[in-house]
C-alpha atoms as one frame of an Amber mdcrd trajectory, in Angstrom:
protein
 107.898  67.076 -13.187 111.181  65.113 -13.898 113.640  63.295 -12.058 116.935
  61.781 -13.129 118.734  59.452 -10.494 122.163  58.562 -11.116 122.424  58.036
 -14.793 125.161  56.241 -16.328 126.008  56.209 -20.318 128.736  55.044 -21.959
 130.318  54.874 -25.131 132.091  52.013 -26.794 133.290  51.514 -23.319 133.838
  55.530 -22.848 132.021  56.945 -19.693 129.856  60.257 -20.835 127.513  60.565
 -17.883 128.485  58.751 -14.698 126.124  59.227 -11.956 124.088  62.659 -12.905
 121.143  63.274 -10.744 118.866  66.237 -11.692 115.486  67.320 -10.862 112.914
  69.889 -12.763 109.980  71.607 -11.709 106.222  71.935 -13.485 106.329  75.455
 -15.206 110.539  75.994 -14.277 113.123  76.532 -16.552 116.354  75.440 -15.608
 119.872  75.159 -17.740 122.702  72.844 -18.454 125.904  74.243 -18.773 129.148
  73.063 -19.564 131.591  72.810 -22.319 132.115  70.638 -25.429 131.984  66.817
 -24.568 130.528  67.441 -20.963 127.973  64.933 -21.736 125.082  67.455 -21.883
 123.179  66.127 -25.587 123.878  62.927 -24.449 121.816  63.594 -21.292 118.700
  65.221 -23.370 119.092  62.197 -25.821 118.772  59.684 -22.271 115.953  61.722
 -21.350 114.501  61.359 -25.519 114.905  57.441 -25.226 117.892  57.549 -27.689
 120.670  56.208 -25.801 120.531  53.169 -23.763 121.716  54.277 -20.037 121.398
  52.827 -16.657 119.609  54.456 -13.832 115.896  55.738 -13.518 114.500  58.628
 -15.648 110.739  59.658 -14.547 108.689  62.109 -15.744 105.617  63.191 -13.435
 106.149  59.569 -12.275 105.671  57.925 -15.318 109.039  55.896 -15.864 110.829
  56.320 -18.933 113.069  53.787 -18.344 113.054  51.125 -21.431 110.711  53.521
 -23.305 111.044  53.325 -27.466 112.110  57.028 -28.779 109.072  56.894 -30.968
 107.053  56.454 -27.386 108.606  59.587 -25.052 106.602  62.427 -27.668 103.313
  61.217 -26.294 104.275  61.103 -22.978 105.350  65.258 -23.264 108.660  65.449
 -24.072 109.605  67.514 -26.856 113.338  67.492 -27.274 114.633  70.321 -30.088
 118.222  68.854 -31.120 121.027  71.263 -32.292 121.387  72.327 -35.957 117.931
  72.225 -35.684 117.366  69.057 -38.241 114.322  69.960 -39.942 113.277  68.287
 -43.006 114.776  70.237 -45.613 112.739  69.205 -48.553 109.486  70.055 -47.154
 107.967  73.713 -46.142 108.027  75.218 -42.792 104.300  74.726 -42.252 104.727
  70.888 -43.285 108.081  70.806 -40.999 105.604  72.242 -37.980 102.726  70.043
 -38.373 104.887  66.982 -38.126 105.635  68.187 -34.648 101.849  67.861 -33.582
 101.685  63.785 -34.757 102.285  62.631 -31.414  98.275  63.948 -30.707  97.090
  64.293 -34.077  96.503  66.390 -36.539  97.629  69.919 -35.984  94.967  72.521
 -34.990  95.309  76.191 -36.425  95.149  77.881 -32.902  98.706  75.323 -32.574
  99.897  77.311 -35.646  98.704  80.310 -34.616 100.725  80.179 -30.987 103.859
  79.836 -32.734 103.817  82.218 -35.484 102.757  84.793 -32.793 105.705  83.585
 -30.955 107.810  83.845 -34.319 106.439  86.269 -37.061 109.163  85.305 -39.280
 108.112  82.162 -39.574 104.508  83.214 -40.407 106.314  85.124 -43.575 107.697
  81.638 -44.622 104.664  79.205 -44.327 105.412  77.814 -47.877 108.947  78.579
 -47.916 111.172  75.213 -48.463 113.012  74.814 -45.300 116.150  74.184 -46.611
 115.983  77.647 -48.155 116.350  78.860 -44.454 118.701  80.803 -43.101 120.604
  79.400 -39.920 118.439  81.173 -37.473 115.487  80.900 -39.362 115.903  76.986
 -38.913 116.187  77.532 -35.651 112.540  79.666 -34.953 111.208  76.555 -36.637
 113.002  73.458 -34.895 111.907  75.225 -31.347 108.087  75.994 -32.978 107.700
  72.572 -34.721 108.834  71.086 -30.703 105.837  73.528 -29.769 103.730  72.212
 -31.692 103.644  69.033 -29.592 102.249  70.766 -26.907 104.856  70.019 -24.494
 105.022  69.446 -20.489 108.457  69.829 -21.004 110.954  71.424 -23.854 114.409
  70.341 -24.168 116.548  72.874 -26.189 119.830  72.140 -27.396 122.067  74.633
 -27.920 119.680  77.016 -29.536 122.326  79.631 -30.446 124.983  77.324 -32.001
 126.072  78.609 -35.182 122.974  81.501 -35.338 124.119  84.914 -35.991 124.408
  87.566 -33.077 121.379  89.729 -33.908 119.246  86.035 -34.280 120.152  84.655
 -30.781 119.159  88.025 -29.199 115.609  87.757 -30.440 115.377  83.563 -30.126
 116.604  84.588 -26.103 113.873  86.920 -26.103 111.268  83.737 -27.169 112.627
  81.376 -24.395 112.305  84.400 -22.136 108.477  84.706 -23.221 107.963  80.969
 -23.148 109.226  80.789 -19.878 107.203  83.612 -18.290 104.202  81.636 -19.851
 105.213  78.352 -17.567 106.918  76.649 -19.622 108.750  73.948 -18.341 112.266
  73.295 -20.141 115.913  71.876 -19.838 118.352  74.445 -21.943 121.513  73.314
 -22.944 123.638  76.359 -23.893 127.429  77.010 -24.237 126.255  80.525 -23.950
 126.338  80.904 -20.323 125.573  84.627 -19.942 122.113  83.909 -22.070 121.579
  80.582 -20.212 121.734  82.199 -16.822 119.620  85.615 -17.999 116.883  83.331
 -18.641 116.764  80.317 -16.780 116.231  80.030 -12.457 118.916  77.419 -12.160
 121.439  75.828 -13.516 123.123  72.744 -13.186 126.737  72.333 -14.727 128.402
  69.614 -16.015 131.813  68.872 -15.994 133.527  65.466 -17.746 130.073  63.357
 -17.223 129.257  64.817 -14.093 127.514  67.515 -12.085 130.369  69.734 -10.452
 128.149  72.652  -9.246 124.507  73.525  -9.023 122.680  76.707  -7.895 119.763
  79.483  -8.700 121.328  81.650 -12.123 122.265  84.503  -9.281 124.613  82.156
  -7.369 126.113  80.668 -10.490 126.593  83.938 -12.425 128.525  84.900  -9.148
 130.342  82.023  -8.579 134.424  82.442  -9.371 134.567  78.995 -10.436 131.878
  79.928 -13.017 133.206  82.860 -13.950 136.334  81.964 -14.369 135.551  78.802
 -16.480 132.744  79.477 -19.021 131.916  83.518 -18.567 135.298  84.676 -19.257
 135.685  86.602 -15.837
């Protein structure tokens, strides 16, 4: 479903992705590990046409290459950014149904998938977002980027800053979305609850990918282990 060939950002003349080259599935999930200033939300904001790069990005062989952000929505992508970023002025309800404008208006069986998906949520239709606790924010950045009806989710970092008890039962969502055939890129310092969920996992090191493999191989690997598991 998508393809990135050798993509190159930089920075004010700073490399942050030099050469990455990753491929993704219909309906598989597959993670992107690595540790502060790998390059990994600058790779979901290439893919989210909001930094300029160089190579080819394609997505079920439409090219994204040159595409406006406003543009890469309707084409599928729905990219979920950390610290969430919702609107914090406006209800969770109103914060969801601006995740459906790439199609439209928002149709009630749209609403209805995500508050089964988070029940919370459903409690807080008319709550003001801002009012939210951290993990709160969080059920409601992934279920507004639901609410576009995605071919393909990119999370980012959905446990940063969430308390413990939160990011079990937000793990437990990705778990259920994936079973459902969802396909998504997760970017998560939280390598034990990256590779519990995901098939694969690519991991980037200084702009680059140093190792790839299925979530077995990589939770086994020493190098692995010994660099973002602790082991």
């Amino acid at each position: 479903m998508l393809t990135v060939n050798d993509l190159r950002v930089q920075y004010a003349g700073v490399i942050a992705l030099d050469g990455v080259s990753l491929d993704i599935e219909a309906g598989e999930a597959v993670g992107l590990i690595g540790s502060n200033g790998a390059g990994k939300t600058t790779l979901l904001k290439a893919i989210s046409g909001l930094v300029q790069y160089t190579g080819a990005i394609t997505l079920e062989g439409q090219d994204l290459n040159r595409r406006q952000a406003h543009e890469v929505p309707r084409l599928g992508v729905a990219h979920v950014p950390e610290s969430a970023r919702l609107f914090p002025g406006l209800t969770v309800q109103q914060n969801l149904a601006l995740g459906a404008y790439p199609h439209g208006e928002p149709q009630p069986e749209d609403f209805d998938r995500v508050y089964e998906l988070f029940p919370r949520l459903k409690e807080r239709t008319q709550q003001i977002a801002g009012t939210l606790s951290g993990g709160e924010r969080q059920m409601a950045a992934i279920a507004r980027g639901l609410m576009l009806r995605p071919k393909i989710l990119l999370l980012d970092e959905p446990s940063l800053g969430i308390a413990p008890v939160l990011i079990a039962r937000i793990f437990e969502t990705i778990a259920s979305l994936v079973q459902q055939g969802q396909t998504m890129l997760l970017v998560e310092q939280n390598v034990g609850e990256c590779l519990d969920v995901v098939s694969r996992a690519y991991v980037l090191q200084t702009g680059r990918i140093v190792h790839t493999g299925t979530a077995d191989e990589l939770r086994t690997s020493e190098a692995v282990r010994t660099a973002y598991l602790g082991l």
